[in-house]
N, C-alpha and C positions, 0 to 999 in steps of 0.2 A: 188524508185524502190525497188525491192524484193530481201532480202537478205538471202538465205533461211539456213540452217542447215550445219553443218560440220561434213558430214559422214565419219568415221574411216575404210581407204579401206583395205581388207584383201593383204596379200603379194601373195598369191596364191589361187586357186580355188581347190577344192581336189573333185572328181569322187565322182560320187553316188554310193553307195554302196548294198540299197535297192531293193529288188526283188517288192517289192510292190510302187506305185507310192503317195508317200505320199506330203498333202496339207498342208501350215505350215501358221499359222496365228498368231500373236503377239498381245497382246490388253490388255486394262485395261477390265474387266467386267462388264462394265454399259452399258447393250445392250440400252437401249434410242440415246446414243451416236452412240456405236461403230457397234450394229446391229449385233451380231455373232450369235444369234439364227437365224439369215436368213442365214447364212453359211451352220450351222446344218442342217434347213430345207432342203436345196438346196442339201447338200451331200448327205442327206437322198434319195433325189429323182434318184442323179446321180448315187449311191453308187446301186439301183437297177440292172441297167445298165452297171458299172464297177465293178466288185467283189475285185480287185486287188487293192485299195485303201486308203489311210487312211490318217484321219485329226486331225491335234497336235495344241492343243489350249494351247497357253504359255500365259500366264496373270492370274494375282487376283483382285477379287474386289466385290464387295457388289453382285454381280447376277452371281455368280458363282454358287451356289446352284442352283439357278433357271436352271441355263445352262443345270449341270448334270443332271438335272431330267430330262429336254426336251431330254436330248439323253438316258438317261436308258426308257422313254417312247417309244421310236424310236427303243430301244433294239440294241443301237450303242455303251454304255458306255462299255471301254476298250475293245470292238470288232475292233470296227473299228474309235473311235474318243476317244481320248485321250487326258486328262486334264495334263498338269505337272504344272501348278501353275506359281507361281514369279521364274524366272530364271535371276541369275547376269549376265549381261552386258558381261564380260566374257565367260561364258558358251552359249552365243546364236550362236559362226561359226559351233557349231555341229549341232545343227538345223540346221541352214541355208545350211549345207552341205550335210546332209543326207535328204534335201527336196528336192523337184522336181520343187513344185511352190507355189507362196504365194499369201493369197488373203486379203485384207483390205475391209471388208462391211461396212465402219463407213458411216453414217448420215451423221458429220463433222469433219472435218481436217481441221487443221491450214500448216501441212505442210505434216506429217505421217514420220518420222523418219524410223520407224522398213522398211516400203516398198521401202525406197533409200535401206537399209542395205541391205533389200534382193536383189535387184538389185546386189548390188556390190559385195554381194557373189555368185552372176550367176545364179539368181534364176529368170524365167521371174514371171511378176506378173498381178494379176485382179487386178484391184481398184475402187471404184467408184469414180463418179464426187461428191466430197464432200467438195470441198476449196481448197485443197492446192495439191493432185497429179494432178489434171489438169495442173500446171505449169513444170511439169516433165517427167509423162508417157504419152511413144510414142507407136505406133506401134511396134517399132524396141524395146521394152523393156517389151512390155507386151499387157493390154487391160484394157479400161476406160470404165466403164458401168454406167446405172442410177443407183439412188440409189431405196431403199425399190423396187427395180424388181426383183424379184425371176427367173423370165423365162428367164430373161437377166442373172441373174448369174449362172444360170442349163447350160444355152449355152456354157456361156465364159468356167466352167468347163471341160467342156466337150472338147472345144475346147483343152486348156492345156493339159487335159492328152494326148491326141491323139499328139498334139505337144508341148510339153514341150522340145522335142528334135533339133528342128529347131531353138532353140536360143541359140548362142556360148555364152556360160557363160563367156571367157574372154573380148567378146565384151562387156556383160552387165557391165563388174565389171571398165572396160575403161568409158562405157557413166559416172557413177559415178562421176570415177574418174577427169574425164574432166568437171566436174560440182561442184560437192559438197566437194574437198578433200580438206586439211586445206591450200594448198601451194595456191591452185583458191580462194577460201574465202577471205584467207586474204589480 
């Protein structure tokens, strides 16, 4: 049987503070894998459509240059999508708390750590069916799409922003905890 990861649950959920509806993605930078230039592309399209916006790519890694280009080509770099690099383990409840919602595009997952963490800091999420959130996200936590579907992640986005508010963050940070905290695990 599957014994999945032991998510660190926050003690409290703290209010968005944000006027703008901001997308928050966590990743190493090997789009082969993780596929975040289909994020970019997709906000690109959404980002027409929603002015109020923006998307925080937190990760390093070899296609990091590539990334920024494809958004300075798109004329999004630090408009409206934003690179901050390797952030410590520490520093990600501020993310997690001044987002709205989180989206994982990878190809494949073993389990996706960073998208329980958003969870459990109240953050509904997209994911794709990529190995390992199909064993986790529900309805009640977020939304599972294919993977390499751009018109499938234009939707899901779109859906989030519009309801990103219909999901009680301390509900989400409970499913978690009722699954992945270290007292269930062990």
């Amino acid at each position: 049987f599957i014994i999945p990861n032991v998510i660190d649950i926050p003690t409290e959920i703290k209010k968005k503070t944000s006027d703008k509806i901001r997308i928050l993605t966590i990743s190493i930078l090997i789009d082969e894998m993780k596929n975040v230039s289909g994020i970019i592309k997709a906000f690109y399209q959404v980002q027409k459509k929603y002015s109020n916006i923006e998307l925080i790519i937190i990760g390093d890694g070899p296609d990091k240059s590539k990334l920024i280009q494809l958004t300075k080509n798109l004329s999004l770099y630090n408009k409206n999508v934003f690179f901050e690099g390797f952030v410590p383990n520490s520093a990600l409840p501020n993310y997690f708390f001044s987002s709205h919602f989180f989206i994982l595009n990878s190809n494949f997952e073993t389990f996706s750590v960073a998208t329980a963490e958003a969870i459990a800091h109240g953050l509904p999420v997209i994911a794709t069916k990529s190995g390992g959130p199909e064993e986790f996200i529900t309805d009640e936590v977020g939304l599972l799409i294919e993977r390499q579907n751009e018109k499938e992640l234009i939707e899901a986005m779109e859906y989030m922003i519009n309801n990103w508010r219909n999901y009680t963050p301390e509900k989400l940070r409970s499913y978690v905890a009722e699954r992945f905290s270290a007292g269930i695990i062990g």
